[in-house]
N, C-alpha and C positions, 0 to 999 in steps of 0.2 A: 813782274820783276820790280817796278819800282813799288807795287803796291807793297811786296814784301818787306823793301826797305823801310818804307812808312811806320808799315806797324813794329818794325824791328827800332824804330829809334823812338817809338813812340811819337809823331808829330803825326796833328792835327791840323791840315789847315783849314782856315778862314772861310774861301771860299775855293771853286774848283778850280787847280790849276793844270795846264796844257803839258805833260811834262815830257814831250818831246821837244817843244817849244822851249821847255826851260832850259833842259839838256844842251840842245842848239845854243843857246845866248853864252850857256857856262863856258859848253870849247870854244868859241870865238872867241869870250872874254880870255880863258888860257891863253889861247895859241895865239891871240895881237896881241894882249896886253902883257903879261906873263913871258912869251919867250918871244914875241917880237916878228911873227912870221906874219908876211903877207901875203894878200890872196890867193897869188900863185904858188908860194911857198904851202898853202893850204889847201889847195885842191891837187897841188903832188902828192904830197903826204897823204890825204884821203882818200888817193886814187891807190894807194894799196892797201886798203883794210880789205881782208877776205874774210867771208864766214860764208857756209857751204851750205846749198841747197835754199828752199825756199821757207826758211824758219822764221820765229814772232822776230827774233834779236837781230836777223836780217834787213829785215822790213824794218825794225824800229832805225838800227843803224843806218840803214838807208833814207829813210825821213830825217833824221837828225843832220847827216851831213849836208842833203838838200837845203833843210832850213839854214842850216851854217853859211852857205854860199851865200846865199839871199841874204844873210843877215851881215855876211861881209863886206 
């Protein structure tokens, strides 16, 4: 998925980046900085994203929100 985007915007980077990790920092940064939700307000909200069965977008979504909390 994201590799797709990479080579669809043409970026190269530097060196190897973690990009669920990145992923994780960006909605944190949205969701405190941007609309002003706090932690709680952010583990409601992400306690209903569904996506169904045991898919890559699952697992990826599912790490990402993990990292999010942690990075909350």
């Amino acid at each position: 998925m994201y590799e797709d985007l990479r080579k669809e915007l043409g970026f190269e980077a530097k060196e190897n980046i973690d990009a669920i990790a990145t992923r994780a920092k960006l909605e944190v940064l949205m969701a405190r900085d941007l609309y002003g939700l706090n932690i709680s307000d952010w583990e409601h909200m992400t306690a209903t994203f569904i996506y169904g069965g045991e898919s890559e977008t699952k697992k990826e979504l599912d790490e990402i929100i993990k990292l999010s909390k942690e990075i909350y």
